[in-house]
C-alpha positions in Angstrom: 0.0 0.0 0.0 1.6 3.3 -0.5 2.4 6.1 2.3 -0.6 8.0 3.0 2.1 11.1 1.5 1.7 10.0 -1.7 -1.9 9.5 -2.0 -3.5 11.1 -5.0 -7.0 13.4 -4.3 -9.2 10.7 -5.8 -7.7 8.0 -3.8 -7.8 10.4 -0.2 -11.7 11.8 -1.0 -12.5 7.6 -1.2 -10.2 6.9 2.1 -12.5 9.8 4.2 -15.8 8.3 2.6 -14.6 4.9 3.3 -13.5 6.5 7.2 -10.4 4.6 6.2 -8.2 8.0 6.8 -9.1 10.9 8.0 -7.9 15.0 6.6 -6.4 15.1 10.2 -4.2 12.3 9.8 -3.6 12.8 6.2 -2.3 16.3 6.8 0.4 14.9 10.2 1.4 12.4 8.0 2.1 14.9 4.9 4.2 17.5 7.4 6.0 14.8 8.8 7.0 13.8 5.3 8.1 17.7 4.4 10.1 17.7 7.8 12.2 15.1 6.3 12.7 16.8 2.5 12.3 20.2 3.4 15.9 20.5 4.6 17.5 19.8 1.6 14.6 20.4 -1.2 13.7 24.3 0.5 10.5 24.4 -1.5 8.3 26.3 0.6 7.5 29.4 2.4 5.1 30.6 4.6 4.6 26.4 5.7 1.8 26.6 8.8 1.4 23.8 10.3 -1.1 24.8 13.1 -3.5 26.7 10.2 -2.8 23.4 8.4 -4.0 21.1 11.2 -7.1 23.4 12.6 -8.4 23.2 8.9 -7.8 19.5 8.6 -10.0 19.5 12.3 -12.7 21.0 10.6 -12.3 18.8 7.5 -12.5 15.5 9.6 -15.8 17.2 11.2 -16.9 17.9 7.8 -16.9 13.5 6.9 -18.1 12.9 10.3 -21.0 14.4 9.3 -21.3 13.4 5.6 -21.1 17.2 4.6 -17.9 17.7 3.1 -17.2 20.9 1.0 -16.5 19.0 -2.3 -14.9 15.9 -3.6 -11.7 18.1 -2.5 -12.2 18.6 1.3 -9.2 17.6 3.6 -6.8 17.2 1.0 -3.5 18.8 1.2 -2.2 21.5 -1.2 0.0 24.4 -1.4 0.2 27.5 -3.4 3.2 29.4 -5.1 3.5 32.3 -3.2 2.7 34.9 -5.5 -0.8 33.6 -5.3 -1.9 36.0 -2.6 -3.4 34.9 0.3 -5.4 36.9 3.5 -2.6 38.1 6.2 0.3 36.6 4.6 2.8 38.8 2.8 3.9 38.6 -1.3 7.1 38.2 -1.5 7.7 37.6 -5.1 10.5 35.9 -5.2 12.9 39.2 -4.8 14.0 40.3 -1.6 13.3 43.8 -3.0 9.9 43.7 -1.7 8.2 45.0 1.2 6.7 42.9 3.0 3.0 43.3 4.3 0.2 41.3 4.6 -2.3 40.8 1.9 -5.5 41.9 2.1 -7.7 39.1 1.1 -7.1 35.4 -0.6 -6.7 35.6 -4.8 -9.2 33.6 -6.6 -7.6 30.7 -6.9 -6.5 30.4 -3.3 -10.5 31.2 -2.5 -11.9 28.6 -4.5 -9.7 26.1 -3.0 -10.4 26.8 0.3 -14.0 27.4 0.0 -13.3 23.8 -1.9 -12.0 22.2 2.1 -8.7 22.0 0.4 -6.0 22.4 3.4 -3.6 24.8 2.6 -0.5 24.3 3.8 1.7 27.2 2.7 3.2 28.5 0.0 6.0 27.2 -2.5 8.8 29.2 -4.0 9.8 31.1 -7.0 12.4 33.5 -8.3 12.7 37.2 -8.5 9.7 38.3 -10.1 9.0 34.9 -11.7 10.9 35.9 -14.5 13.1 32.6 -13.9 13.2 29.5 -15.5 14.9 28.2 -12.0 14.8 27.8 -8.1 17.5 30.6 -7.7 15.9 33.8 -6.0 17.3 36.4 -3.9 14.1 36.1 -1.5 14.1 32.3 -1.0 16.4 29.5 0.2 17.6 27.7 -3.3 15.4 25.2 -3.9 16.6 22.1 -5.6 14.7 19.5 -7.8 13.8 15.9 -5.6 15.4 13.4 -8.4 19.0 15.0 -7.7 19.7 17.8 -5.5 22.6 19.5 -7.5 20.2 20.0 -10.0 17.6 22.6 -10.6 13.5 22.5 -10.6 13.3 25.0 -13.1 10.8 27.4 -12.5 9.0 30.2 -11.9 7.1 27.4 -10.1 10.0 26.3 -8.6 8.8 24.8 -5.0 5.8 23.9 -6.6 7.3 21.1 -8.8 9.8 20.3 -6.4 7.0 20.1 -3.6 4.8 17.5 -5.9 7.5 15.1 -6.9 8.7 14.5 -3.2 5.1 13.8 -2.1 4.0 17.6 -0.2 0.9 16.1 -0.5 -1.1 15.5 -4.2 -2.1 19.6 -5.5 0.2 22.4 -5.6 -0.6 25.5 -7.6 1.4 26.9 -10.4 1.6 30.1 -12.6 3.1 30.3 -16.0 3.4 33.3 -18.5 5.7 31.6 -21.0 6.1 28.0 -19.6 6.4 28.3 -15.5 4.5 25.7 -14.5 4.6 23.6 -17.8 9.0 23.5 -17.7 9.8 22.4 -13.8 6.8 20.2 -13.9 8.7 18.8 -17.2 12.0 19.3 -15.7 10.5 17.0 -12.3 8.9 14.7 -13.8 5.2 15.9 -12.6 2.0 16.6 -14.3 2.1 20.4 -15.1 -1.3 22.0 -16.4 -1.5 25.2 -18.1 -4.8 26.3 -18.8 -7.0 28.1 -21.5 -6.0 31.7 -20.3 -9.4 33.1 -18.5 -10.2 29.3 -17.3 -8.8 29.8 -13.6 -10.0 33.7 -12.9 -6.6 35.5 -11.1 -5.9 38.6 -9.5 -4.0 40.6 -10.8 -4.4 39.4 -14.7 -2.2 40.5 -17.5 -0.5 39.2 -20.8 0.0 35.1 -21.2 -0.5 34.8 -17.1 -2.4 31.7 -15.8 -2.6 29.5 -12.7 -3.3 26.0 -12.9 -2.5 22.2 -11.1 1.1 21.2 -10.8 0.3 16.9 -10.0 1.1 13.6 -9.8 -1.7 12.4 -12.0 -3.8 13.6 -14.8 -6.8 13.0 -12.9 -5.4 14.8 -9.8 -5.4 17.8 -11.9 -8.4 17.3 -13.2 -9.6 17.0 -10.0 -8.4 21.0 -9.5 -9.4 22.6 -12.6 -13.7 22.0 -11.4 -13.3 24.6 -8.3 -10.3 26.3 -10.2 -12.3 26.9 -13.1 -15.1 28.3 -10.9 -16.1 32.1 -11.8 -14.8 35.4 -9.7 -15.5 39.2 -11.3 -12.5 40.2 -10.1 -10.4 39.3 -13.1 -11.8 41.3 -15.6 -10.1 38.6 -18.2 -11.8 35.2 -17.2 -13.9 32.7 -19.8 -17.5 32.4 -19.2 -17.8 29.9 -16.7 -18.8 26.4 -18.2 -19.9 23.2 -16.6 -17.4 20.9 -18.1 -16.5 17.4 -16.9 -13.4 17.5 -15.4 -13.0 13.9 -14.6 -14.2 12.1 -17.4 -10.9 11.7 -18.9 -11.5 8.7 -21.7 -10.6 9.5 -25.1 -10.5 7.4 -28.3 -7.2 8.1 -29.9 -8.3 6.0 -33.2 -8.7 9.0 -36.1 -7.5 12.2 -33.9 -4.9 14.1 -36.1 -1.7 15.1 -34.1 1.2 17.3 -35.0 4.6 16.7 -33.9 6.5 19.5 -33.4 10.2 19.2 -33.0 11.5 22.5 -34.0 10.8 25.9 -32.8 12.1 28.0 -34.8 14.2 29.6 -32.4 16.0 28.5 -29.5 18.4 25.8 -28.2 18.6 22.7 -30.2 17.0 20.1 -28.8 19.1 17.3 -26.9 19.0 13.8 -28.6 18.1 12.1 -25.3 14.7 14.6 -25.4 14.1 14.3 -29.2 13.9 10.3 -28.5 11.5 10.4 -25.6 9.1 12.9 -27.8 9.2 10.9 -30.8 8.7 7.5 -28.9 5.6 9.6 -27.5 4.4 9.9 -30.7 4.9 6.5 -31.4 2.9 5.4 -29.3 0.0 7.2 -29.8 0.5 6.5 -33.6 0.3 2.8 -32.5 -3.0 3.6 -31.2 -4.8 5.0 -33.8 -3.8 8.4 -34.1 -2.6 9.9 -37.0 0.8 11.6 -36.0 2.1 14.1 -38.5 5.1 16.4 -38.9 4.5 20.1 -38.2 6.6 22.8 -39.3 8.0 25.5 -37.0 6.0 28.5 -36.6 7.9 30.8 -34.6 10.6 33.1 -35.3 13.4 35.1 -34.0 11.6 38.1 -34.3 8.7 37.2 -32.2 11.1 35.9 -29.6 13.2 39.4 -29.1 10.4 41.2 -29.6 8.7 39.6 -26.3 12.3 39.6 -24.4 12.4 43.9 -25.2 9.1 44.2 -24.2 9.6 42.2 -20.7 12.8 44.1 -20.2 11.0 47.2 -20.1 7.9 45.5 -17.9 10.6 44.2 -15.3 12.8 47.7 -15.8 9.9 49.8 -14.5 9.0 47.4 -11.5 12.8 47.8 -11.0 12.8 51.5 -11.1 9.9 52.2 -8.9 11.6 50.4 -5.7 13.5 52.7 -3.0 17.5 52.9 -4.7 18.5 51.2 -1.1 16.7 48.1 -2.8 17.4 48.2 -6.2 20.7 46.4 -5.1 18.8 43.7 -3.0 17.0 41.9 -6.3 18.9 38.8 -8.1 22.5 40.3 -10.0 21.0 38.2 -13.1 17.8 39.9 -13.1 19.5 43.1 -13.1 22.1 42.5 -15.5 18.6 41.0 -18.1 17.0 44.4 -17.3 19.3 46.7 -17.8 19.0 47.4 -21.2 15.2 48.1 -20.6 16.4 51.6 -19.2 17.8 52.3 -23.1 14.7 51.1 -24.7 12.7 53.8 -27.0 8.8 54.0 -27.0 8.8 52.6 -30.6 11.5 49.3 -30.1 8.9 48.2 -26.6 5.8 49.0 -29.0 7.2 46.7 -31.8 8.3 44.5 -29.1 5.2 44.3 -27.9 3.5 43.6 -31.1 4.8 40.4 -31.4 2.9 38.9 -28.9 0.2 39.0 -31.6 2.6 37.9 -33.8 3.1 35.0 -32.1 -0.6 34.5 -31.2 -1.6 34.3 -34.9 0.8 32.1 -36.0 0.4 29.2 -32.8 -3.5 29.6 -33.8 -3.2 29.0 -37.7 -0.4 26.5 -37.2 -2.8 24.2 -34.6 -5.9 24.7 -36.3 -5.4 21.2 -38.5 -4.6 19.6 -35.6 -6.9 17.9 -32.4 -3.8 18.4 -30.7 -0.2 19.1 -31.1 2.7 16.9 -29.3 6.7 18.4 -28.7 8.8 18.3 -26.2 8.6 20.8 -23.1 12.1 22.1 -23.3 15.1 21.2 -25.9 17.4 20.6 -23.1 17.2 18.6 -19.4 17.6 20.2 -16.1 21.1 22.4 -15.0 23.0 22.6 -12.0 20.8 23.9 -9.0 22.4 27.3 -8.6 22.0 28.7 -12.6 19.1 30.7 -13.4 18.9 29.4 -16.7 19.9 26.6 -18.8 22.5 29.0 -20.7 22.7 30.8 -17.2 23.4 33.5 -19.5 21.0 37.3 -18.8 21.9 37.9 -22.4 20.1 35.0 -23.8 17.4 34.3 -21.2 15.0 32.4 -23.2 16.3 30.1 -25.5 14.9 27.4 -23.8 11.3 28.7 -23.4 10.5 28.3 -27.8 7.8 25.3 -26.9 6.4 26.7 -24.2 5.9 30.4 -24.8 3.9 30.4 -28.1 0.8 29.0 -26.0 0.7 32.0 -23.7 0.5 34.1 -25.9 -2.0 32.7 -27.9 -4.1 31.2 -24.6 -4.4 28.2 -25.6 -4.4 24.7 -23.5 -1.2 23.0 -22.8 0.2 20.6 -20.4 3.4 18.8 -19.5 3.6 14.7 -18.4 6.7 12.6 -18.0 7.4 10.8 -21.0 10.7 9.7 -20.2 14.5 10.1 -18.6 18.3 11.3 -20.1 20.7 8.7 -19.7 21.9 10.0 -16.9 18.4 10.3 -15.8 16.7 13.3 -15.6 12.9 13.4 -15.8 12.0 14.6 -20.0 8.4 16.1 -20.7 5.8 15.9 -22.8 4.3 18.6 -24.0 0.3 18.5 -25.2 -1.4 21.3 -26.6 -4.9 22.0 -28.6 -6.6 24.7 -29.6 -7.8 27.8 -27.5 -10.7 26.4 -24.8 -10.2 22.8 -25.6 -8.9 22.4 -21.6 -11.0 19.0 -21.8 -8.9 17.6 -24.7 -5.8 18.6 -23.6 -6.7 16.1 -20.3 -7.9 13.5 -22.0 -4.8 13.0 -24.3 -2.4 13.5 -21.4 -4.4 10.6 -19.1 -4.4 8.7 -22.4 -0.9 8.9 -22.6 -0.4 7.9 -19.0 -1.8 4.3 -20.2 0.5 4.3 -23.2 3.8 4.8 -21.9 6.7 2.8 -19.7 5.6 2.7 -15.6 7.3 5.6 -14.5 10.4 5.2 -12.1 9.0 5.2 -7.8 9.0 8.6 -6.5 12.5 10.0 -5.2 12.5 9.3 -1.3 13.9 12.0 1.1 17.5 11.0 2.7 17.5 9.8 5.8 18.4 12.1 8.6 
């Protein structure tokens, strides 16, 4: 039987119907097991224990009574820590900020709770999120659970780390060009990003979304019903739709997938990644899908363009702090921005105008397609302490070309294990389909959780 840690949702909501388990003894069990990683893996902030265990109280009252909240109540989660939540501070990954309390929970972090979901705290990220990395000038570095000298990724850094070493089954991510989609990749976890508007968020802007960062498709799944609930605070959000979240069977036979395995931009992808994706594709071929070659749709243009016009973005955050804290934020995030301070009007308007760019072309290029398949970055995880895979501020992004296109143009996409390097690091998968089709998306990633190899056990924490 496995530890009560690493228990998915579905299988803990059937324990406390069953009164096999209870949330209280679910949630001891799950700090106990963080005691142990936490140490070494430093992927969260903010843990409370006590708020933890009073929720879980009420929870376990909750079954007693046959009235739980949803199919959701008493199981464990956490949230990346730029998800605000009521009395406790945002830091945003930079040691720049000042700290104060927030004044009310986000809308994700509300629908979970009002969902019985115990929150245990929050889970890391880098300055600003504008990381691909568990390095931050804020946070402890946070290291990735299948070898500690090597990185996460990021901007949902503790997150991934925090759901490949068992912190319990749901953690929630954000992404604006692949931060939950490439440590979820880079750990080996299930990564989800979203339709954008599907989860409402506070604040909203460009490509940002929040979504389930899992062991399991369905786990996810599980998430996205009270994620995807409405709130009128962001002014961005979908119409809310009923859609079945956990009915996840698909028939593959006839669906029409492209394979994508080159950007257009970026660093070449390794050979060890190129052989997972393709044996991905494979396999769904084998069962009845109709796997084709797609051509890449991106270019260079559209890739600076975006990189001037978040230079400027993180420049201004940068200029409005007090100069005593200017110094305080990440020397790599400092040394990406510092051009923004030379940037004309018209070079950030151009700049900016490749979003749509970019948009366009991800839209026309998917339309064919029910889906489209590719890895989730060209390259494996770094060493622990880089902020990038180049760990280079002058080229930042060369490793985001897969994931970024499907912010930008809001469609679905998610990343699943699909394999290992040689020397063993976790490869993703990633899955996309066309704007709204969150469903799909799912359905092809649980799909491909019957096709492939068992996955290696879970990494274990060392003994202390």
């Amino acid at each position: 039987m496995s530890a009560v840690h690493d228990l998915g949702a579905a299988q803990l909501g059937e324990a406390y119907r069953a009164r096999q388990l209870s949330p209280l003894e679910v949630v001891r069990a799950v700090l106990e097991h963080i005691d142990r990683w936490e140490p070494v893996l430093c992927a969260t902030w903010a843990l409370d224990a006590d708020a933890a265990l009073a929720a879980a109280r009420a929870s376990e009252a909750r079954w007693a009574k046959g009235e739980p909240l949803s199919a959701l109540d008493g199981v464990p989660c956490t949230l990346k820590e730029n998800i605000a939540t009521r009395g406790v501070p945002v830091p945003l990954g930079t040691a720049a900020t000042v700290l104060a309390p927030a004044a009310e929970d986000a809308p994700p972090a509300a629908r979970l709770r009002e969902a019985g979901c115990v929150i245990l705290g929050k889970t890391t990220m880098p300055d600003w999120g504008m990381l691909s990395s568990g390095l931050s000038s804020f946070h402890k570095l946070a290291r990735n659970p299948w070898n500690t000298a090597l990185n996460p990724g990021g901007s949902s850094a503790g997150a991934a780390a925090a759901a490949a070493a068992g912190y319990g089954p749901l953690h929630l991510g954000t992404d604006i060009g692949g931060s939950i989609r490439l440590p979820a990749g880079w750990c080996g976890v299930v990564g989800f990003k979203p339709s954008n508007g599907r989860v409402p968020i506070k604040p909203p802007y460009i490509g940002r979304v929040a979504g389930p960062m899992t062991r399991s498709v369905r786990d996810a799944a599980l998430m996205m019903a009270p994620l995807s609930r409405p709130d009128v605070r962001d002014t961005t959000s979908l119409p809310p739709q009923d859609l079945a979240w956990t009915d996840l069977e698909t028939d593959l036979r006839g669906l029409r997938l492209g394979l994508l395995m080159d950007a257009g931009w970026g660093l070449p992808v390794d050979p060890d990644v190129a052989a997972a994706v393709q044996a991905a594709a494979r396999a769904f071929e084998a069962a009845g899908a109709i796997v084709e070659p797609l051509r890449p749709f991106a270019t260079r243009e559209m890739a600076d363009g975006i990189d001037r016009f978040w230079r400027m973005r993180s420049w201004l955050d940068f200029e409005a702090l007090p100069a005593q804290r200017r110094d305080l934020v990440l020397p790599y995030i400092r040394q990406w921005i510092a051009s923004g301070e030379h940037l004309g009007g018209g070079e950030v308007f151009r700049g900016f105008s490749q979003i749509g760019s970019l948009r366009e072309a991800a839209v026309v290029a998917s339309a064919p397609y029910d889906a489209v398949l590719s890895p989730v970055c060209p390259v494996p995880s770094f060493p622990a302490e880089w902020a990038s895979p180049l760990n280079d501020p002058e080229r930042p992004f060369e490793h985001i070309a897969f994931t970024l296109p499907y912010n930008m143009s809001e469609q679905p996409a998610i990343s699943i294990d699909c394999g290992r390097t040689r020397d063993g690091r976790p490869i993703g998968l990633q899955i996309a389909a066309r704007r709204h089709d969150d469903l799909g998306v799912l359905r092809l990633a649980h799909a491909w959780e019957g096709l492939r190899p068992p996955p290696p056990a879970w990494p274990q924490p060392p003994h202390r």
